[in-house]
Each structure stands twice: as C-alpha cells, then as structure tokens.
N, C-alpha and C positions, 0 to 999 in steps of 0.2 A: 712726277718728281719723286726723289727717294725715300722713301720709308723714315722717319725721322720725328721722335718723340716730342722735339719741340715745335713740330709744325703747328702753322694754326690752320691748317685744314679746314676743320670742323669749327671755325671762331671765323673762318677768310670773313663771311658776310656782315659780320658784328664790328668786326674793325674796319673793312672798309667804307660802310653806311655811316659811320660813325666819321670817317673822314671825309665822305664827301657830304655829308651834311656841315660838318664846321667850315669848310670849302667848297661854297657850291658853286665857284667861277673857277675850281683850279687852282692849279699852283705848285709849290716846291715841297716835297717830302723827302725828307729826309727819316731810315730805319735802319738806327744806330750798332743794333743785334740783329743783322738778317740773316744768317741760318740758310735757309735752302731758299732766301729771297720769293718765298713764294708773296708776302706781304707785298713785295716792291713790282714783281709782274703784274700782280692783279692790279695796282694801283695805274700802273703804266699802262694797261690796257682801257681804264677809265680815262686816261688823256694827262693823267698827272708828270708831273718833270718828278723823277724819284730818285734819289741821292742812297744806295745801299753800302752797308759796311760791316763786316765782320772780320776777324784776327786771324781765323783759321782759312788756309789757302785755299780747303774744298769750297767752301763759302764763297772768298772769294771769286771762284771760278762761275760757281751757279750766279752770282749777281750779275757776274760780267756778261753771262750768256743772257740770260733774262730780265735785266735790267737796262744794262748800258748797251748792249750790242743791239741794231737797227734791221730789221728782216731784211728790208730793202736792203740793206748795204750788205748781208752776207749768206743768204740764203743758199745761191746759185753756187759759190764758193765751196760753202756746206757740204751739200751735195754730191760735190765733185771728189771732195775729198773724203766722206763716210762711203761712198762706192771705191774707193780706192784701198779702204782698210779694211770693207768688206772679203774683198780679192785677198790678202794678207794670210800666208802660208801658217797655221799656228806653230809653237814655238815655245815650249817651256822654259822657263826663268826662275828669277828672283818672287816673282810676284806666285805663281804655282807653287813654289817650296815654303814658300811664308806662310800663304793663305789656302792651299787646299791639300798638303801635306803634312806641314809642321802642323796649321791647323788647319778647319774643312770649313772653313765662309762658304767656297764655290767647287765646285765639281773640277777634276783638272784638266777635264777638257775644255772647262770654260777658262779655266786660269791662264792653258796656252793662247788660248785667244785675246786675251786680255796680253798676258807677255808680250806678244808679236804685234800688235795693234799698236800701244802702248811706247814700246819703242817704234814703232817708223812714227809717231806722231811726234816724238821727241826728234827725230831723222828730218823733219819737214823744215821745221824752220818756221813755223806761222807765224802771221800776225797775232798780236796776243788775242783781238777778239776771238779773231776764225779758232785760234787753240782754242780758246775757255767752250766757245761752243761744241769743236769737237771733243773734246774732255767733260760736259755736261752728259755730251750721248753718249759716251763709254763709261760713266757713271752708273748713272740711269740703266742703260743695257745689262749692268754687272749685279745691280741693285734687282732686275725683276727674276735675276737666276739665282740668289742668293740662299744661302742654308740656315738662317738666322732667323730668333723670336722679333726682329727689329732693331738689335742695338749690335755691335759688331765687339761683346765684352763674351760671346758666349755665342756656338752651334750648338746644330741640332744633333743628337745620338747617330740618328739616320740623315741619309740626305733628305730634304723636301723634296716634294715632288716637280717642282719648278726649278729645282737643283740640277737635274737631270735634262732639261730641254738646253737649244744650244743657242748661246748669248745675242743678241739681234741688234744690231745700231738700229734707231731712228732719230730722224730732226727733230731736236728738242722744239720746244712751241713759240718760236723768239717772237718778238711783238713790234708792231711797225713802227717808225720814230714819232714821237710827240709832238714836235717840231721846233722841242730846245733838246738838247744834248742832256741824257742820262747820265748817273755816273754810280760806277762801283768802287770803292777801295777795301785796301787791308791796312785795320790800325785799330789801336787799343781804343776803347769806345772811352776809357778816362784820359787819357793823353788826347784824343781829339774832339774830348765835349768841347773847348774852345774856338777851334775852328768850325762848328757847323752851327750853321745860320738858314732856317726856311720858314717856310709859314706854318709849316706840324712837323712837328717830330714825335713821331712813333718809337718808345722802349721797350723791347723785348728781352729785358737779359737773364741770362742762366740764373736761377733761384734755388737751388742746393747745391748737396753737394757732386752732385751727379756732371762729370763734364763732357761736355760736347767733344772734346777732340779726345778722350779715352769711346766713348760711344762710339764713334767713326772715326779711328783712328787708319783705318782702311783706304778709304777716300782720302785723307791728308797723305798718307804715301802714294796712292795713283796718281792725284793729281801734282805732287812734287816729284814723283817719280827719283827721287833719294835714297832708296835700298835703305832703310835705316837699319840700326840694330835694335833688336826684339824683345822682348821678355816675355815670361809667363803662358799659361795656356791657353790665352786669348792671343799671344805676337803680338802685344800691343807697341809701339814706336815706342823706344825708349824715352824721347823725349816728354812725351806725358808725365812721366816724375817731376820734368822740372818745369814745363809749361804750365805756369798755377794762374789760374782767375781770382780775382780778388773775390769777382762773385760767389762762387763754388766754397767760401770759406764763412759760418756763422757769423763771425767777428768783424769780416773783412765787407760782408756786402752792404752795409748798411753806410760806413762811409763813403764806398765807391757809388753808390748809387746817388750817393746827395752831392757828391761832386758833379756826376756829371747834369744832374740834374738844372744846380744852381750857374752850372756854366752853359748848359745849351742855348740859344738866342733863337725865339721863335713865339709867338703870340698865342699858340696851342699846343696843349701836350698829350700823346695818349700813351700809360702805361699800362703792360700787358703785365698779368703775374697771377702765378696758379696758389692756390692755398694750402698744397705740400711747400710752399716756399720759406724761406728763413725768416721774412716779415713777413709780420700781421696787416690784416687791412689796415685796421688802427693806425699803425706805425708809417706805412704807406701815405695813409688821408693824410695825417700830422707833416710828413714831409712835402709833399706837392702843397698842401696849402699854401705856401710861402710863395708858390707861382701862381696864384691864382684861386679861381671857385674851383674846384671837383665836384664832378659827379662820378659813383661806381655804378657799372653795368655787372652783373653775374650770369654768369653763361655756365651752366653745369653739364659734363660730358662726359663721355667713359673715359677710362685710363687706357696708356698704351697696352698692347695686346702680350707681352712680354710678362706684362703686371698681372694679365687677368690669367694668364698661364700659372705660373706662379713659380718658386723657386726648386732648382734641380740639382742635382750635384752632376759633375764630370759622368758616371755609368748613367746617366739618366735618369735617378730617381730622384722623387719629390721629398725635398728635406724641408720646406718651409712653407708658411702659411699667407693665401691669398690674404691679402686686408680690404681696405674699401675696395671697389670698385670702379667710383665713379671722383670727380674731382671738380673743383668749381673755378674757373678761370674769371680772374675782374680785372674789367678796363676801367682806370680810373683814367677819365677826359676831365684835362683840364684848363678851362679856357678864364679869362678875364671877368667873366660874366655869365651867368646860367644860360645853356641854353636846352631846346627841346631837342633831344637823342633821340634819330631816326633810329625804328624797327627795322634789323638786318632782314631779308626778303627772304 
C-alpha cells in the first residue's frame, strides 16, 4: 500500500486483536477515517463485513479496491486490463508538467506513463470496482517510483534512486468475499455519524493540523483525473485552500469529534489518536466516557521518516531542528463494560 503518515501499519496488530477480541463471532465494522483502508482489508481478511469511508476520492478508491471489491468477482478482469495498460504507448501530459517538471514527485519518464495509462483508463469506461482497482495499481505503481520524504508537500534535491527505475503495475492484494457485501463510501464522517450503525466502530480521524489531502494531494488529482489548478512549489490542487476538516483545526476538533461520537449507534467503540494530537488523553477519556467503560492501550513507535529527516529549505539545506523521535499512539476501547484486551501477536 502507499507510503502514508497516517497509516496504522505498525499499530494493524493492536487494533485488530483488539477487535476481534470484542468480536469474537464477527460481525459489522464500520472505519469512519479509512485513509489507505488498510484497517478495513486486514479486518476483511479476518472474515469481518467492513463498512469504510473517507471524504477524499483517493481513499475512496483504495477502500473500494480493498474493502468492497470481491477477488472472486474481479480478479480475472484485473488482469486483463493492467496487461492492456501495460502495452500503453507513454505520452506526456498534464500529469508530467504538474508533477515531474513544474515539480519533481516522479521521474518524466514515469510521468509519461502515468499520462497515457491514466487517460485510456478514463477511455475504458469500467465498472466503478474494476476502475477503483485499476486506479489502486497505478497508485501504488507511482507511489513505489516516487521522489519524496513520504508526504507529497515537498521532493527530494536529487531524484531518489527508485526515482529512476521504471513504474510497474501489479494486482493490488484484493480479498475474497466475506459472504455479506462490503462496503466503501465518500462522505463527511460528521454529516454521516447518523447514519452508521454496526457492532464496532473504529475512529481514526486527522488530529492536527496537518491534512491529508494537502499530503496527498497527488493521488486526489490521479485518481479524479481533473487537471486542477496549482499553487506553490509543492503544485498543490488549488482546492486545498478551501477544502478544510473541522479536524485539522484546534478549535474545531473537539466538537466535531463529540458529535460524531454521540451519534454513531454501535455497542463498541475504538478510537485511534496520536499524542502530537490537539486533545489530550484526559480530554479524550472525559468524552468517550459518556459511551461507555474505556480502557487506553499505548502503543509507542517511531515517527514518519520525513520527521526523523528533519527540516530543508528548497536548495536542500537543513534549516530546522529534528524534535522527538518517537510518538505514542492510544486506543481508547470503549465498550459497556470492562473487558480483558487481547495482546496484539
């Protein structure tokens, strides 16, 4: 999957022990902030019916691939047509003058391939799964050539050296059906805490001010494929200025979080949240109490790799200073009643 700051990666075994311990017959999850839905695969590969949703269309696309889409139902499909884009003449475009001249994400040999791949998958016509899966793999593909510390606000001086090799589809790792229907959407996780009803609902949402679609603002234009207009010396999609998270704001996250909290309808709740975040555990415990016993797990882990670089200017020199290191992630589970938290394996 792609490189991505909020992944829980390194947390997957802690949250999902953690959920199939409060569920240990199965059941409905629902993961209100799925991000690169790596949450919602792992969970669906355990046998869970997994309900993903995030606001940003890349997101979307990875849950659709990874979540809601069925191996069985589109593997062979797949296939047929990443050997079809592989054949694809490259072709420089919009996506090369954006991202590997205006600025240097990728190599322009990789850009034209991206260009020309890019539009005939727009030419095709798919169905939306078959798209989101083949728009996962040219992600991902684009993501392992990239010239980046991890976050797409900033390249590197020099190409990387994996800059230079040349972009490769593979079939992303889709997962065979559960034997209820998965599902992915795009929708404001406070506009749709009322509608979402299962037996755990997993919160992963953005906790400063840092946002997800300024990070990867790259991926929201591949997979919209919208030419937007640019700014700055990142190219960043214009629309980032006005596309605001209530989370992303000191002020703002604290009510957006207790709304959606006090409206989600589900018997278990786990929230994720790093302790760079705008709330404190404190303030955190005080508000989930109202649903319930909590308990916090702390799970301590390096920082993204961008962090432990530390800060550069444009010529490449170090104008700022690394700080911590490392950061402490707490799952506050909060269920009806205490119970014993499996040891992630």
């Amino acid at each position: 999957m792609i490189k991505y700051i909020g992944s829980k990666r390194a947390l997957l075994g802690h949250v999902t022990a953690a959920v199939a311990g409060l569920l240990p017959n199965g059941g409905r999850v629902c993961d209100l902030f799925s991000g690169t839905a790596r949450v919602g695969h792992a969970l669906k590969k355990q046998g869970f019916q997994v309900w993903s949703n995030d606001h940003n269309a890349y997101a979307h696309a990875l849950a659709t691939a990874y979540v809601q889409a069925d191996r069985e139902r589109w593997i062979a499909q797949a296939e047929v047509v990443l050997a079809e884009l592989r054949g694809v003449k490259p072709e420089a475009g919009w996506f090369t003058g954006a991202f590997c001249e205006d600025a240097r994400y990728f190599h322009p040999d990789n850009g034209a391939r991206i260009d020309a791949m890019r539009d005939r998958i727009e030419a095709m016509a798919l169905e939306p799964e078959l798209k989101a899966v083949v728009l996962v793999s040219l992600m991902e593909a684009a993501d392992r050539v990239d010239s980046t510390a991890g976050v797409q606000m900033a390249y590197m001086k020099r190409w990387a050296p994996r800059a230079l090799k040349p972009l490769e589809l593979r079939l992303p790792d889709l997962v065979p059906s559960v034997g209820a229907p998965c599902r992915a959407t795009q929708g404001d996780a406070v506009e749709m805490a009322g509608d979402i009803e299962a037996e755990l609902i997993y919160l992963d949402p953005p906790y400063n001010q840092h946002s997800y679609l300024a990070n990867y603002h790259v991926w929201e234009s591949l997979v919209l494929w919208d030419r937007p207009e640019t700014y700055g010396i990142a190219n960043k999609r214009v629309d980032v200025k006005t596309r605001k998270s209530a989370f992303n704001s000191r002020p703002g996250i604290g009510p957006a979080l207790q709304s959606v909290v006090e409206r989600v309808r589900a018997p278990n709740l786990i929230v994720s949240f790093n302790d760079e975040g705008y709330l404190s555990r404190e303030e955190l415990t005080a508000m989930l109490s109202a649903r319930g016993h909590v308990q916090v797990v702390e799970i301590a882990h390096p920082r993204y790799v961008g962090a432990r670089i530390g800060i550069h200017n444009p010529k490449g020199e170090k104008v700022g200073q690394v700080g911590r290191l490392r950061n402490v992630e707490h799952l506050f589970v909060v269920t009806d009643r205490p119970v014993e938290l499996p040891v992630a394996a």
